[in-house]
N, C-alpha and C positions, 0 to 999 in steps of 0.2 A: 630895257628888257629885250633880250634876242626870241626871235621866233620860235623857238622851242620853249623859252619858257613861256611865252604867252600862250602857244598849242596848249604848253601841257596844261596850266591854269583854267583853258578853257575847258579844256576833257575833263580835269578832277571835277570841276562846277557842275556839269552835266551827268558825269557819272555820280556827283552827290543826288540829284535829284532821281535817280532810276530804281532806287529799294523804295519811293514811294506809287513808284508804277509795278512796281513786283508785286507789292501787297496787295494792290486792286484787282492783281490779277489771281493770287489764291482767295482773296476772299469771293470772285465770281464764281472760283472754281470750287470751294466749300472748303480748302485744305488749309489748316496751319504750319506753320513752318517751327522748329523744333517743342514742339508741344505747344506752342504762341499761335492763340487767332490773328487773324489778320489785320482784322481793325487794331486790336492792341499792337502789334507789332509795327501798323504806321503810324500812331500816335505816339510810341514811346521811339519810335527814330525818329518825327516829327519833334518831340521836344528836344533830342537831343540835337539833332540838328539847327533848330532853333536856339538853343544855349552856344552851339557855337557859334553863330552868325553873330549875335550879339556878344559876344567874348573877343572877335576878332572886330569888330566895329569899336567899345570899347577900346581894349588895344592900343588905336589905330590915334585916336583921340585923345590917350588921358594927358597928354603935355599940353594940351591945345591950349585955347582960351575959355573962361570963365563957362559961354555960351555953349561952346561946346561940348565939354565937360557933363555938363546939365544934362546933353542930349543922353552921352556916355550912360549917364545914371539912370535915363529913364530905360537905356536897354535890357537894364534890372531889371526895374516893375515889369517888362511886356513878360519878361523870360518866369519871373516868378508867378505872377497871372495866369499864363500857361500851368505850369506846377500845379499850382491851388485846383484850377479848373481840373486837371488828372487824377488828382486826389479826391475832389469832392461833387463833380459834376458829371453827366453822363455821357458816353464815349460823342454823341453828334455837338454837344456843345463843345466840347472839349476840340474836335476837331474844326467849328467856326472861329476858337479863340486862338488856338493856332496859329488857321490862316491868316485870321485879322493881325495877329504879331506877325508871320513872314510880311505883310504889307506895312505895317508901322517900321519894321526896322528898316526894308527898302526906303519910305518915303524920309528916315532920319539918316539913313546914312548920304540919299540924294540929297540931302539939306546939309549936309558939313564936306560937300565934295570941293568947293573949295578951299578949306583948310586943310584938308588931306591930299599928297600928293598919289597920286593912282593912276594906273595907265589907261589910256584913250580908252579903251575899249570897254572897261570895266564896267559902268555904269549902264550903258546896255546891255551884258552880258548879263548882269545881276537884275535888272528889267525881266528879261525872258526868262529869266528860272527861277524868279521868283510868281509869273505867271503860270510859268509848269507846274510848280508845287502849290497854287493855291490853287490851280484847277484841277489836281490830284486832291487835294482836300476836298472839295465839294463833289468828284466824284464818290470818294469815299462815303461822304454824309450821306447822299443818297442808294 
């Protein structure tokens, strides 16, 4: 991978986590953004963001082995968990169940980083922005 592609990887990563810093900042500010509160507006990028993370982990995986496969599949349940929580639970839960998914998919995709090939850097890179976005969750909650 040349230095521009790993730049640019690292700025989409970084720029994915900044609509969850946007929202915290209308919701202090009392404004919605196109007729959307705030909190819902980072809950339903939170999930969809969430569905991607696990789409691309997924992905990354499904040729693999037996074991990891498995893991592939549980990226389902966290992503559908989430869903269910959005539909039927109230926006602070819903935004702990979240974050606890952005941290399960972190700690399963570090668990199949050796069967996948990925570049040096990735795994820390995904470390810190997955600590951005859970700590944009718990500001939110509060």
């Amino acid at each position: 991978m040349t230095m521009n592609q790993s730049s640019l990887i690292k700025l989409l990563t970084y720029l994915g986590a900044t609509p969850f810093f946007l929202a915290i900042g209308l919701g202090w500010s009392n404004q919605s953004f196109l007729g959307v509160d705030a909190r819902q507006w980072f809950v339903s990028y939170g999930l969809v963001i969430l569905s991607f993370m696990a789409g691309t982990l997924w992905g990354q995986v499904i040729n693999e082995s037996l074991k990891v496969k498995r893991i592939a599949l549980a990226t389902n349940a966290i992503t559908l968990a989430a869903w269910f929580a959005f539909l039927l639970a109230a926006t602070p839960i819903v935004l702990i169940i979240s974050a606890l998914g952005f941290i399960a998919l972190y700690v399963l995709e570090s668990s199949v980083m050796s069967a996948v090939q990925r570049p040096a850097y990735y795994l820390g890179l995904r470390l810190r922005v997955t600590a951005l976005v859970v700590l944009a969750h718990a500001i939110m909650i509060f």
